[in-house]
Every structure is written in structure tokens, then in C-alpha cells.
mmCIF file of the N, C-alpha and C atoms, coordinates in Angstrom:
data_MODEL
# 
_entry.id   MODEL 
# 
loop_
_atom_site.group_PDB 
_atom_site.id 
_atom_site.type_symbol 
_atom_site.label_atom_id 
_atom_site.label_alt_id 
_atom_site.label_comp_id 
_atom_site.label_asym_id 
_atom_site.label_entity_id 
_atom_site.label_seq_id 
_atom_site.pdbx_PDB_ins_code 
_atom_site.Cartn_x 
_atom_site.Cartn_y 
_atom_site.Cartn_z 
_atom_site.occupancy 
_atom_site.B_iso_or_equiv 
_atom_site.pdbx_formal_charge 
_atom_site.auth_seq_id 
_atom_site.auth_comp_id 
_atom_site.auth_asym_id 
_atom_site.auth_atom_id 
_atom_site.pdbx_PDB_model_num 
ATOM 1   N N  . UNK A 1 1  ? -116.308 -41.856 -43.210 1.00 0.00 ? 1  UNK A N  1 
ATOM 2   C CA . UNK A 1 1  ? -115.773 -42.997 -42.501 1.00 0.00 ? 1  UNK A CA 1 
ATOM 3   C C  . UNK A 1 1  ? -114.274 -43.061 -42.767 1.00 0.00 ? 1  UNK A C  1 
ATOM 4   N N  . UNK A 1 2  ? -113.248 -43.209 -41.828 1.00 0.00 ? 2  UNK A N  1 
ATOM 5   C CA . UNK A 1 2  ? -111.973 -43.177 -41.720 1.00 0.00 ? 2  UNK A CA 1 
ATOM 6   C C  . UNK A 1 2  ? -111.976 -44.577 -41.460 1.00 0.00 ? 2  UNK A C  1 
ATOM 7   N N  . UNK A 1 3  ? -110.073 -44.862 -42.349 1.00 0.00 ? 3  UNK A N  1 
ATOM 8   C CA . UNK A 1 3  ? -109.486 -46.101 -42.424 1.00 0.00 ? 3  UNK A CA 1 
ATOM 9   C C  . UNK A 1 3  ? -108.856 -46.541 -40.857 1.00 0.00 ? 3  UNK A C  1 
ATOM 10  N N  . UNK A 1 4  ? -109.428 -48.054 -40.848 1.00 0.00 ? 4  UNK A N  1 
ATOM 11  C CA . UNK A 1 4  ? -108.202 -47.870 -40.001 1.00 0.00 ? 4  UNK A CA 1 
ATOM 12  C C  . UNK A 1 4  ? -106.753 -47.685 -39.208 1.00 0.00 ? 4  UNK A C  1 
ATOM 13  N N  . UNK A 1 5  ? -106.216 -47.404 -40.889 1.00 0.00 ? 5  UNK A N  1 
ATOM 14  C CA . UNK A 1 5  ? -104.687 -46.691 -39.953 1.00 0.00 ? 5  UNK A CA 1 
ATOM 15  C C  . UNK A 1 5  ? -104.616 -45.259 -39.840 1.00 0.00 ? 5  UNK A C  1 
ATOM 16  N N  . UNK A 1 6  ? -105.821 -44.766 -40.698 1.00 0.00 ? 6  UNK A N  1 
ATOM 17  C CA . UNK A 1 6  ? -105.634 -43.124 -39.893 1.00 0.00 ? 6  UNK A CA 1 
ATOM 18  C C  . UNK A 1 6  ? -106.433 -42.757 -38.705 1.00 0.00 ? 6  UNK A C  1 
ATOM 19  N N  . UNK A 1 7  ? -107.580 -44.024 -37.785 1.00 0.00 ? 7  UNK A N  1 
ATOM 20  C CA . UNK A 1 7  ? -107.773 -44.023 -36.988 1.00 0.00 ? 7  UNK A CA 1 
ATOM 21  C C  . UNK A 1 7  ? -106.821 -44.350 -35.519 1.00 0.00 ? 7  UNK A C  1 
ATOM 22  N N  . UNK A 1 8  ? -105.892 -45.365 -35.906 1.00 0.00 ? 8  UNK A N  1 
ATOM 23  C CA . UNK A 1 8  ? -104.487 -45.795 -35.315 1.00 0.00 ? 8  UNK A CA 1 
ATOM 24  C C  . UNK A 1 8  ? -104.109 -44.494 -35.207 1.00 0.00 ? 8  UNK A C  1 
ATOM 25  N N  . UNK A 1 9  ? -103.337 -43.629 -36.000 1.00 0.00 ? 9  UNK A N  1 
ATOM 26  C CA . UNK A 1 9  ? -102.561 -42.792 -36.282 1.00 0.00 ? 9  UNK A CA 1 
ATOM 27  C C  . UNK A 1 9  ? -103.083 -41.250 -35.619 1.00 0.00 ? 9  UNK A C  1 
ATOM 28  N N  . UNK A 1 10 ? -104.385 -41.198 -35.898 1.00 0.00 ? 10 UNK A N  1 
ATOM 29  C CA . UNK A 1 10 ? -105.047 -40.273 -34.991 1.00 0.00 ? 10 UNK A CA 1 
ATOM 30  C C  . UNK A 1 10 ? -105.738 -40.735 -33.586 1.00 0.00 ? 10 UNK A C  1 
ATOM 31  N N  . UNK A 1 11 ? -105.524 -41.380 -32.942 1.00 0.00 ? 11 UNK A N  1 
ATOM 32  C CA . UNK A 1 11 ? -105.191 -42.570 -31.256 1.00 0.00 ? 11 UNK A CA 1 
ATOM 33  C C  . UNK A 1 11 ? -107.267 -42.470 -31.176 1.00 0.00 ? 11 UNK A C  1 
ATOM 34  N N  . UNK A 1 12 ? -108.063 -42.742 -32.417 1.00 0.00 ? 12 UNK A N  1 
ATOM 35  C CA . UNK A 1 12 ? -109.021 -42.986 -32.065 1.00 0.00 ? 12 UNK A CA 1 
ATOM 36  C C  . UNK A 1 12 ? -109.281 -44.720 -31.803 1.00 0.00 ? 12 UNK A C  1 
ATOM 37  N N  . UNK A 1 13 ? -108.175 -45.259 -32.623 1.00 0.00 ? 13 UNK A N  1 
ATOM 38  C CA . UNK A 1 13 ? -107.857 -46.793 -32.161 1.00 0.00 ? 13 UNK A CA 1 
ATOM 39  C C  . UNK A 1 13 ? -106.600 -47.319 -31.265 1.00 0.00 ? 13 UNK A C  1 
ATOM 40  N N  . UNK A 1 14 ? -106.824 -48.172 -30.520 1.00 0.00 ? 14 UNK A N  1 
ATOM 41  C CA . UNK A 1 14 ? -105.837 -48.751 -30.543 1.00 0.00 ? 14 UNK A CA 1 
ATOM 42  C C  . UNK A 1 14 ? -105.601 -49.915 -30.531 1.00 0.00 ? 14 UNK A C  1 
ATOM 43  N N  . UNK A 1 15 ? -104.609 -50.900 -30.073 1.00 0.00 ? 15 UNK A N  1 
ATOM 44  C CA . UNK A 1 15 ? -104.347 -52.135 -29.825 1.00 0.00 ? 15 UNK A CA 1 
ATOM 45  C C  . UNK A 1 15 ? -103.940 -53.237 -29.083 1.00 0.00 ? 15 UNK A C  1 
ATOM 46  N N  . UNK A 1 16 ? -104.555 -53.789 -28.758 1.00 0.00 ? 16 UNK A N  1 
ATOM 47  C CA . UNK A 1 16 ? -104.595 -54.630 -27.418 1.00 0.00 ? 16 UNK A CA 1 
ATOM 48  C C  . UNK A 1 16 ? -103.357 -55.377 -27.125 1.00 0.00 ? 16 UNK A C  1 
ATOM 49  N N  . UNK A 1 17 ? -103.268 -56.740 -26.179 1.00 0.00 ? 17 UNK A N  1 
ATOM 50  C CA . UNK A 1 17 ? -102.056 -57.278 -26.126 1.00 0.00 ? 17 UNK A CA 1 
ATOM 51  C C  . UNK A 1 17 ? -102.086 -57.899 -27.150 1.00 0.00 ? 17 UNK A C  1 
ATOM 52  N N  . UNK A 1 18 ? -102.903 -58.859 -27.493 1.00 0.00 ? 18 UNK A N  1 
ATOM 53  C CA . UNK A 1 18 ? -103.273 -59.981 -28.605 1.00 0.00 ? 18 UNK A CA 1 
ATOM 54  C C  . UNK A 1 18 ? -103.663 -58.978 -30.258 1.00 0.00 ? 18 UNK A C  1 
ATOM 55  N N  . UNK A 1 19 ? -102.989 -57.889 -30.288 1.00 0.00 ? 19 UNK A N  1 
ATOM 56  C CA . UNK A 1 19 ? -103.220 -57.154 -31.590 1.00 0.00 ? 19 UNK A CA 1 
ATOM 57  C C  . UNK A 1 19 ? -104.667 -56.691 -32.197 1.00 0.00 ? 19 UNK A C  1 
ATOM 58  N N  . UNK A 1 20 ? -105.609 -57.247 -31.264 1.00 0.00 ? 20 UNK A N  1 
ATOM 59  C CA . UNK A 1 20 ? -106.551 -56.985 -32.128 1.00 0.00 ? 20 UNK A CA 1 
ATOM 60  C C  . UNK A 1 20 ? -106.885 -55.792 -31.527 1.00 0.00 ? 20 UNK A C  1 
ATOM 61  N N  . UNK A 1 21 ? -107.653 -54.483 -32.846 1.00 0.00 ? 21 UNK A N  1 
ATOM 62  C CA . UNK A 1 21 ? -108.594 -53.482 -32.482 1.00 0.00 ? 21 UNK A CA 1 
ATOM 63  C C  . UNK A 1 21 ? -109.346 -52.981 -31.805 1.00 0.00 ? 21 UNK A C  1 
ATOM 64  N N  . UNK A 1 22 ? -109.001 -51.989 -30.832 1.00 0.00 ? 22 UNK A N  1 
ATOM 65  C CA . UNK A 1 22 ? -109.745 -51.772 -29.844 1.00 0.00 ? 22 UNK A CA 1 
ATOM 66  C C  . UNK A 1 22 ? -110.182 -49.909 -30.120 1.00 0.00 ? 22 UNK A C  1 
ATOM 67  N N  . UNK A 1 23 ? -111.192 -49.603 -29.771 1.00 0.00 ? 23 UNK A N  1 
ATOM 68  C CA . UNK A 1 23 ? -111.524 -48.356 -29.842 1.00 0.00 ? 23 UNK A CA 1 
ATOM 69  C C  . UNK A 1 23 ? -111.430 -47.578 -28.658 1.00 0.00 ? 23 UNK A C  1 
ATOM 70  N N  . UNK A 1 24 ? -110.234 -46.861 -28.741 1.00 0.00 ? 24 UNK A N  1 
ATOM 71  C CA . UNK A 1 24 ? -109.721 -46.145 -27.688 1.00 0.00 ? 24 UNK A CA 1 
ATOM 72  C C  . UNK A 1 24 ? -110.995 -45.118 -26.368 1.00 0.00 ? 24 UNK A C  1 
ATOM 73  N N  . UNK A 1 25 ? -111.699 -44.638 -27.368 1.00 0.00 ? 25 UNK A N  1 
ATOM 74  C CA . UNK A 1 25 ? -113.151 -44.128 -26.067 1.00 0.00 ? 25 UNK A CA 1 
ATOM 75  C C  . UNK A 1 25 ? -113.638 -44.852 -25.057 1.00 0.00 ? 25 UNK A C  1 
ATOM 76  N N  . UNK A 1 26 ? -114.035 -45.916 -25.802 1.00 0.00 ? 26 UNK A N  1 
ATOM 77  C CA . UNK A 1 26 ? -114.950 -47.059 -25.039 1.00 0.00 ? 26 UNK A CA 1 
ATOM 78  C C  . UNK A 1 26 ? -114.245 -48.164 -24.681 1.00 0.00 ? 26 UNK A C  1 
ATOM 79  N N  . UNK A 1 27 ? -112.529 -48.761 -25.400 1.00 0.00 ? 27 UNK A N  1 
ATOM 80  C CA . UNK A 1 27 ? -112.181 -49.352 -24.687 1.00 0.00 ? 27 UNK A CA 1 
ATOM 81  C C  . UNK A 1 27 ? -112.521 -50.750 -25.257 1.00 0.00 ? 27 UNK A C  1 
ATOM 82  N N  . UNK A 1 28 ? -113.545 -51.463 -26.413 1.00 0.00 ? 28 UNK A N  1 
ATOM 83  C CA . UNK A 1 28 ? -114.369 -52.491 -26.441 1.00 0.00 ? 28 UNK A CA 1 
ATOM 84  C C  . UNK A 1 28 ? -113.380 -52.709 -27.792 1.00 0.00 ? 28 UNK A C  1 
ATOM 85  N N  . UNK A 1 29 ? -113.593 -54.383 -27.907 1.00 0.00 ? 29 UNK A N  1 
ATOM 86  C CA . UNK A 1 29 ? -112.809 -54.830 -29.757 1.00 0.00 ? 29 UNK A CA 1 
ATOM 87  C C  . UNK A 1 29 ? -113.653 -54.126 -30.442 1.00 0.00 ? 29 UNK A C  1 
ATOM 88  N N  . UNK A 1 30 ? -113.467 -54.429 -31.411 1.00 0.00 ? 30 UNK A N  1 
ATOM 89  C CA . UNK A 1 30 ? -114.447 -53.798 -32.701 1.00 0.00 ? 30 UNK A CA 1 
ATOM 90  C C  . UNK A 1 30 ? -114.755 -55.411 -33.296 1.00 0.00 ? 30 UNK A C  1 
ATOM 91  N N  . UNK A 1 31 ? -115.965 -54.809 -33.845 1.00 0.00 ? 31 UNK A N  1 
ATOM 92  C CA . UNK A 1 31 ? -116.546 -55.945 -34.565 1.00 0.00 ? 31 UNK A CA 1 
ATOM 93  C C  . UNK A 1 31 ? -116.583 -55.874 -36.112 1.00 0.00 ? 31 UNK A C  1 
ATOM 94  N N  . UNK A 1 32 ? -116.659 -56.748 -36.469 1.00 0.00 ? 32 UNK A N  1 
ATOM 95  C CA . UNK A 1 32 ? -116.282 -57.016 -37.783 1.00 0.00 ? 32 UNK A CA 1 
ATOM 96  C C  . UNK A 1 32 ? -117.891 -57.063 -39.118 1.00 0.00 ? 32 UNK A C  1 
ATOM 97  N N  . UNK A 1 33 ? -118.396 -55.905 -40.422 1.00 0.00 ? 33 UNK A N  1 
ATOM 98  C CA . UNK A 1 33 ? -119.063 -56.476 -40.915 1.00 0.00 ? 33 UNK A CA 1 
ATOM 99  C C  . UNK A 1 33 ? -118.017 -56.558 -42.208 1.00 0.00 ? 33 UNK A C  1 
ATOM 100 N N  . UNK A 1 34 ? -118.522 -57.785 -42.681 1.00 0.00 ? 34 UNK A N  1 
ATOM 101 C CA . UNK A 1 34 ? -117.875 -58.481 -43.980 1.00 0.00 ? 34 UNK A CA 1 
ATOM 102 C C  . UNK A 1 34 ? -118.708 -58.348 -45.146 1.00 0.00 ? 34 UNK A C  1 
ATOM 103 N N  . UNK A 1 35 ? -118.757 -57.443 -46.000 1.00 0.00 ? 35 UNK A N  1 
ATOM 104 C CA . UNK A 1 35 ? -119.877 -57.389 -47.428 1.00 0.00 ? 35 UNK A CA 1 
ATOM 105 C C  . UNK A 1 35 ? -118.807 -57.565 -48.694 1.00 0.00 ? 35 UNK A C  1 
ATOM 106 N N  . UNK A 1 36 ? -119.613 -59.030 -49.004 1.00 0.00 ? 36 UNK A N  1 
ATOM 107 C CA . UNK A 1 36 ? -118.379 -59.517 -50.061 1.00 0.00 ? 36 UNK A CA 1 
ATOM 108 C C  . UNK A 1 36 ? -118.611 -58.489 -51.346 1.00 0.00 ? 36 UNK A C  1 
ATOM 109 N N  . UNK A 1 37 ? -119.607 -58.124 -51.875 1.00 0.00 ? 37 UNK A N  1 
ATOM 110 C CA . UNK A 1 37 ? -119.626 -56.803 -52.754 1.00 0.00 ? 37 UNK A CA 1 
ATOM 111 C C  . UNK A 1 37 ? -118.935 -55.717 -52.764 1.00 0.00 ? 37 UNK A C  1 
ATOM 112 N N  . UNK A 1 38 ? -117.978 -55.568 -51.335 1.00 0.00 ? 38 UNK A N  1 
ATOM 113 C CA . UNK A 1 38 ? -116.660 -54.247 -51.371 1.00 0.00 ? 38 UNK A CA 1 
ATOM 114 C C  . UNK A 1 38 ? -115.562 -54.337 -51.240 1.00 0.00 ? 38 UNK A C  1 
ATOM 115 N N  . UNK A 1 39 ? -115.095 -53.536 -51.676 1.00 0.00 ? 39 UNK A N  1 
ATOM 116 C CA . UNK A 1 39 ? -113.652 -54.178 -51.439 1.00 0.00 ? 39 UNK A CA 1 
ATOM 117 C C  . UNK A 1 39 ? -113.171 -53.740 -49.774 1.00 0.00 ? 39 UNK A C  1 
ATOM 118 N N  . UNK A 1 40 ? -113.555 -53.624 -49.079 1.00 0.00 ? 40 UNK A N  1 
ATOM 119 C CA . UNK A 1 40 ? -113.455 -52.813 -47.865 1.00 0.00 ? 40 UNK A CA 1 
ATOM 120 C C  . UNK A 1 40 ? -113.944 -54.292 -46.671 1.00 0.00 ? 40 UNK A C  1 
ATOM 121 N N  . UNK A 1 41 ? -113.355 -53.861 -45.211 1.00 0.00 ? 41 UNK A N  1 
ATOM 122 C CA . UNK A 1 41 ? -114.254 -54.049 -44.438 1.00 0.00 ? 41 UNK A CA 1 
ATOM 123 C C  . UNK A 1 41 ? -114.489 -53.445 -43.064 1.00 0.00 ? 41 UNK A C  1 
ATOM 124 N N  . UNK A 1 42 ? -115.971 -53.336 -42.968 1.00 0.00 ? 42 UNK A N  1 
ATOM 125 C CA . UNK A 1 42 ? -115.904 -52.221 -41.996 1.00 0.00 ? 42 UNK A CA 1 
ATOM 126 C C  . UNK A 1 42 ? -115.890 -53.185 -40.656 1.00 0.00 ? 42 UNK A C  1 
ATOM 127 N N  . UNK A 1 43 ? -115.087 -52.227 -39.754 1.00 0.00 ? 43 UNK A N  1 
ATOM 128 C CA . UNK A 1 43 ? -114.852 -52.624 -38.260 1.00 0.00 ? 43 UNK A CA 1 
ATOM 129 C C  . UNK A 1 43 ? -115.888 -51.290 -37.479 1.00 0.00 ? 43 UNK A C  1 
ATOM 130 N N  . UNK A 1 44 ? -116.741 -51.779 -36.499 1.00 0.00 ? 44 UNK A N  1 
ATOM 131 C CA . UNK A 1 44 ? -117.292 -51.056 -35.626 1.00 0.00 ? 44 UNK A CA 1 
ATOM 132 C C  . UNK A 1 44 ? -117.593 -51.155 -34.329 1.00 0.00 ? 44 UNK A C  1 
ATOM 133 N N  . UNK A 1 45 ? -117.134 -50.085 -33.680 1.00 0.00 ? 45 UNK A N  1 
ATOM 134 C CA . UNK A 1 45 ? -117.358 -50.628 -32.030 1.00 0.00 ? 45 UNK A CA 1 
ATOM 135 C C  . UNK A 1 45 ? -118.960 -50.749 -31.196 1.00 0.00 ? 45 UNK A C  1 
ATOM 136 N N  . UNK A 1 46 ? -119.094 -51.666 -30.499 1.00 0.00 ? 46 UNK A N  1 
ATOM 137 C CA . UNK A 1 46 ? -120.662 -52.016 -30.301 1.00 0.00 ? 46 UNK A CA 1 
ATOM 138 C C  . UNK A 1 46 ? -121.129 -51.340 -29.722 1.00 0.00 ? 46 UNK A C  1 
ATOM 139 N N  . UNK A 1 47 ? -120.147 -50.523 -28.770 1.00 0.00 ? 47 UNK A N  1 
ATOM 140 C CA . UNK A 1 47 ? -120.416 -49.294 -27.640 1.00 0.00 ? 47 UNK A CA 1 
ATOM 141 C C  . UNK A 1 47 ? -121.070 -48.165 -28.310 1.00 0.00 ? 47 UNK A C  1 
ATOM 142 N N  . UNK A 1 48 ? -120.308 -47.546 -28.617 1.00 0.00 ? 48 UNK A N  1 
ATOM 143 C CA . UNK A 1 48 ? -120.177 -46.133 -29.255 1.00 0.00 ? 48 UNK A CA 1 
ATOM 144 C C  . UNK A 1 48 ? -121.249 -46.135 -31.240 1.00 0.00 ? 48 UNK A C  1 
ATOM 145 N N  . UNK A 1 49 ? -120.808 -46.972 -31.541 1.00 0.00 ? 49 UNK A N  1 
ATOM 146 C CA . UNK A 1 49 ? -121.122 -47.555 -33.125 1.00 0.00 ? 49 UNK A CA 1 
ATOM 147 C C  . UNK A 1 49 ? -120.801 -46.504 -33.866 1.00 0.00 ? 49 UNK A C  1 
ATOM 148 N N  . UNK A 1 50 ? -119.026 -46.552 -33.668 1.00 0.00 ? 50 UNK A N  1 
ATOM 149 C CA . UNK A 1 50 ? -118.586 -44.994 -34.526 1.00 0.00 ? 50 UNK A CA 1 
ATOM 150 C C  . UNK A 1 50 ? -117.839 -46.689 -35.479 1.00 0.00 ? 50 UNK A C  1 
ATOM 151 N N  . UNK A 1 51 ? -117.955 -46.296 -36.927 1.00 0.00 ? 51 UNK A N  1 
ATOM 152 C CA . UNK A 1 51 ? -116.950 -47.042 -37.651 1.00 0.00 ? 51 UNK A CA 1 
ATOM 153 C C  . UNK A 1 51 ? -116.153 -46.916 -38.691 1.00 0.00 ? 51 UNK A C  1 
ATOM 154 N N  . UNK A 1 52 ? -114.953 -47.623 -38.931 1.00 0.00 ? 52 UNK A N  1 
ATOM 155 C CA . UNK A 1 52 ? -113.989 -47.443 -39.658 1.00 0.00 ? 52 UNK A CA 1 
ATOM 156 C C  . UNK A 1 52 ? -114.425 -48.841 -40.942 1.00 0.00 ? 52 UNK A C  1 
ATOM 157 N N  . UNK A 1 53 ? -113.206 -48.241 -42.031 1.00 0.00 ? 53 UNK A N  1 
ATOM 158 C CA . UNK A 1 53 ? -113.166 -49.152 -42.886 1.00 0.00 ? 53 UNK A CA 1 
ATOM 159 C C  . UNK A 1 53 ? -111.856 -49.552 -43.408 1.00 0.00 ? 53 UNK A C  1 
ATOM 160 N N  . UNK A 1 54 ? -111.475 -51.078 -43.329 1.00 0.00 ? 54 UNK A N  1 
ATOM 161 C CA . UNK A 1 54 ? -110.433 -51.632 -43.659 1.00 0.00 ? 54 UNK A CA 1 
ATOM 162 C C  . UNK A 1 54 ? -110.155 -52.365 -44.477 1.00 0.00 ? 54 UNK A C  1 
ATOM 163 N N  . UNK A 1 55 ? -109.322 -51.416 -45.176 1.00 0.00 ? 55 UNK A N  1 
ATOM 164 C CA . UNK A 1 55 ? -109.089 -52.217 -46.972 1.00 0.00 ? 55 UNK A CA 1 
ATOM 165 C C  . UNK A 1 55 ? -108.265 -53.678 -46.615 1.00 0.00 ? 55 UNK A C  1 
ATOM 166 N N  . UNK A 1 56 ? -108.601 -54.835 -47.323 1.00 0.00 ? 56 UNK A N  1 
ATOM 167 C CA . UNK A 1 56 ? -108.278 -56.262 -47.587 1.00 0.00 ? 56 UNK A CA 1 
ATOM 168 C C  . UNK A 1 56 ? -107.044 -56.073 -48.867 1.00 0.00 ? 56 UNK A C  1 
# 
């Protein structure tokens, strides 16, 4: 699982007008899971369900 700025950086993400995360294939936001046990949080797109993880 790749972060998301080396998903940015490799144009598997990108970013909308309003900044938020969009997954460049499918085009859809990404959704957000929150597990307070990591230090991480993963973003995944609902389309595709390829996901990244974004350090807090």
C-alpha cells in the first residue's frame, strides 16, 4: 500500500477543485477508514477499492 504523496507524485491521485482526493482511474473522492489503533489513515476509492495510506 502506497502513501498518499507518492500516489500524487506518481498521477495515481489527484485533486479536485475543493482539494480533496480524487483517484485519477475512476475519477471518484476517496473515502476515508479511520482505525484509531494506527498511526495511519487509509483513503480508498469505492470504484476501483485500490488504497492508499495517510500518515496524520
Amino acid at each position: 500500500m502506497k502513501t498518499t504523496r507518492k500516489g500524487l507524485r506518481d498521477g495515481e491521485l489527484e485533486k479536485d477543485t475543493y482539494e480533496r482526493l480524487t483517484c485519477a482511474e475512476c475519477g471518484q473522492a476517496l473515502k476515508t477508514k479511520n482505525d484509531p489503533d494506527e498511526v495511519y489513515t487509509v483513503r480508498r476509492c469505492p470504484d476501483c477499492g485500490t488504497e492508499w495510506k495517510e500518515l496524520r
